[in-house]
N, C-alpha and C positions, 0 to 999 in steps of 0.2 A: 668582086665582093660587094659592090656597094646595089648592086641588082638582088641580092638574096634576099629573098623574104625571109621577116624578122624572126619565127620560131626555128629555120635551116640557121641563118647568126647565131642565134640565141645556143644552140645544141652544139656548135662550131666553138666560139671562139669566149665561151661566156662558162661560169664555175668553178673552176680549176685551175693551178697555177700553168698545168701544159697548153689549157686554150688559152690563157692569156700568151704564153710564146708563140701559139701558133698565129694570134692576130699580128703580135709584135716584128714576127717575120715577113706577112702579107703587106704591110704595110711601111717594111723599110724601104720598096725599090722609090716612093714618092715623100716618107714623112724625113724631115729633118727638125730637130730638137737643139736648139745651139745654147750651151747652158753661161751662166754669165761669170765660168769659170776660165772662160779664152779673155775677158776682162783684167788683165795683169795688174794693173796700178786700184784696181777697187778695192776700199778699206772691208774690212769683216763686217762680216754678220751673225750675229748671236741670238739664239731666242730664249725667253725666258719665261716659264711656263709656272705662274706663281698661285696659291690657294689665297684667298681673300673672302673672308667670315663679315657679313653686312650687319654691323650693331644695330637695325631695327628693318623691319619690312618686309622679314620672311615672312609672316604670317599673311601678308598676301598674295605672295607667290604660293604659299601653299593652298591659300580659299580658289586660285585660280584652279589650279591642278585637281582639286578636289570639287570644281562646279561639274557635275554629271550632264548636265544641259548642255557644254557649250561643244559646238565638235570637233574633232580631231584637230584638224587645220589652224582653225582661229586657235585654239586653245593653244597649241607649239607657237604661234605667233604673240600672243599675250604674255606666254611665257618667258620669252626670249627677250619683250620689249620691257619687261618688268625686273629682269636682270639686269640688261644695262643698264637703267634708272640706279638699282641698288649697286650698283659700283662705282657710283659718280665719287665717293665721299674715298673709296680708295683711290681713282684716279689724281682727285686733288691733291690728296696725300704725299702720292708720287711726283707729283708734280713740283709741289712743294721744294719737296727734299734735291732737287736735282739740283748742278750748280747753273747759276744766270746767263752764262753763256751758251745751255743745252736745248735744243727747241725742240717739240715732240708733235708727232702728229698724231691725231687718236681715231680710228675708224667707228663708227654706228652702223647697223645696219636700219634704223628707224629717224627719221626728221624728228620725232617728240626727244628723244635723247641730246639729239646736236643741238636743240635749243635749250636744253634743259644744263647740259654742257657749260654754254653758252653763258648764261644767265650766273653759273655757279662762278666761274671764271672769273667774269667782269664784277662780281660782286665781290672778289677777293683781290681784285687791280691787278691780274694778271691778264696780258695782252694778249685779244685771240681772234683770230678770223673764221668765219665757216662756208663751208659749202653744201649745199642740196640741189636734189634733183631739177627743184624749180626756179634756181636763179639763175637769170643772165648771165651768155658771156661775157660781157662787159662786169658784172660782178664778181664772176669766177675770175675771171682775169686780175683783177683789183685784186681782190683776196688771196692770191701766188703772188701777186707782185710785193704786197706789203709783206708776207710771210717770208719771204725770201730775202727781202735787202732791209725791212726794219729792225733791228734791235730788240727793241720793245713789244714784238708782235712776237710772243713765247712760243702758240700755242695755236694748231691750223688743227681743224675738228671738221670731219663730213663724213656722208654716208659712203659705203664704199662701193654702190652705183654711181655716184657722182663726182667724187675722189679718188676713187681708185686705178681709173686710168688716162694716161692722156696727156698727164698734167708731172712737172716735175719740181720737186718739192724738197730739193739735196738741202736746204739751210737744216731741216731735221736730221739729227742722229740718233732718236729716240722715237720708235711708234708702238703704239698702243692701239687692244682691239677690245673698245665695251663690248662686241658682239663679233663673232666669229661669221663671215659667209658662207655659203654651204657647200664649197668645190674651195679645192687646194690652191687648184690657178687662182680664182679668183682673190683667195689669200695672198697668192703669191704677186700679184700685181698690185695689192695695195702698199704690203710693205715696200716692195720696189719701186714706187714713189719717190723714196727717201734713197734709196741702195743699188743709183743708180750712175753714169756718167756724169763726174762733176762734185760728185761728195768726197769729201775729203778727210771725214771722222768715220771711226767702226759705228755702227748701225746697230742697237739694242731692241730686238724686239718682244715688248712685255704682252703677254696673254695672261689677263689674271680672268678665271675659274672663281667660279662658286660655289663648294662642295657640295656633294649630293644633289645636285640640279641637272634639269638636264644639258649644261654646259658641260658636264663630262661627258654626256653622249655623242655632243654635239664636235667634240674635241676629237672623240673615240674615231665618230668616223669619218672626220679630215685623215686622219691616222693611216683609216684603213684604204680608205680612198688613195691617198699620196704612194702608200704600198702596193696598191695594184697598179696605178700610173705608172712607177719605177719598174716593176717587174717589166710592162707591156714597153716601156721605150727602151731599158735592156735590152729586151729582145730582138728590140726595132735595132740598135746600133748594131751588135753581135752579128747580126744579118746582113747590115753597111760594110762591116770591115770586113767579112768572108766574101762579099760581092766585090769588094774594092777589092781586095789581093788578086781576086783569080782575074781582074778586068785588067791589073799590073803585070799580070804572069803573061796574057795574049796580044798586048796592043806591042 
């Protein structure tokens, strides 16, 4: 399969829900998927998928949308860094309201945000560490170590190329995404930072939306994304346990 030129793939295993079974089959006798449901003692996981009205700033998010000069590309990326900017004022909020002993982690997908973060935080005396792409292990390290056994250190903030894997982060039982990444995995590994071996609180995962933005788009198709993944390793197990029985029936 992996010798076919990509329009024979493309015609094959790509469109429809029967070519997604029919990859999902090609690809049971080698993929394995171990979900972190064989995990018995691991607390819940909950997500929370909330609307959040920004009291000032959309009028830039809309002069952005509405520049005809700028191109496709930049423009989705301006767009995206200008939302999470305008969510800082709800995340605090939340932040806020949680009780003292809840520690949360919050994902960016931009460096301007996690210092802007930053900056919001320490100016309200709540304790927080960050990470980016361009610090030190010796930093990153620092930064897990205090998040993790201080008290006082609330609030662990990075991008989720630089955060999102690698690194474990169980003092949190609250994470938060100013910005969604563009693949599900990738989602899926940031929350699991926090929701992982060694946590010992249920896990709240908040996604707060900006109506009518394209964070609904951007949500929509995580969505539809996570829906064809599920179909395609359905079909991949389906295919396991038919192969496993009749290997039980002859050995």
């Amino acid at each position: 399969m992996g010798l076919l030129p990509l329009p024979d793939f493309t015609n094959l295993y790509t469109g429809s829900q029967e070519a997604r079974k029919r990859l999902g089959e090609q690809v049971a006798s080698w993929m394995l998927r171990r979900k972190k449901d064989v995990l018995k003692n691991l607390p819940g996981k909950t997500h929370e998928v909330v609307y959040c009205e920004p009291p000032h700033g959309m009028e830039r998010y809309r002069g952005i949308l509405a520049d005809p000069s700028m191109p496709a590309l930049p423009k989705i990326t301006a767009l995206r860094q200008c939302l999470e900017s305008l969510k800082i004022d709800y995340i605090l909020e939340r932040i806020r309201n949680l009780d003292q002993d809840d520690k949360v982690l919050v994902f960016c997908e931009y460096v301007a945000t996690v210092d802007e973060l930053v900056a919001t935080l320490t100016d309200e005396g709540i304790g927080c560490v960050s990470i980016t792409g361009g610090d030190s292990s010796g930093k990153r390290q620092a930064a897990v170590d205090r998040f993790q056994t201080e008290a006082g250190v609330r609030v662990f903030i990075g991008t989720s190329g630089a955060a999102g894997v690698g690194i474990t982060l169980t003092a949190a039982n609250v994470v938060m995404f100013a910005g969604l990444p563009w693949t599900p995995a990738l989602k899926r590994q940031a929350e699991d930072r926090a929701w992982r071996n060694g946590q010992m609180r249920p896990v709240t995962v908040i996604i707060p939306l900006v109506p009518k933005s394209i964070d609904e788009d951007l949500y929509r198709l995580l969505e539809a994304k996570t829906s064809i993944e599920n179909e395609l390793i359905d079909a991949s197990q389906d295919e396991r346990a038919m192969m496993n029985a009749v290997w039980a029936r002859v050995r």
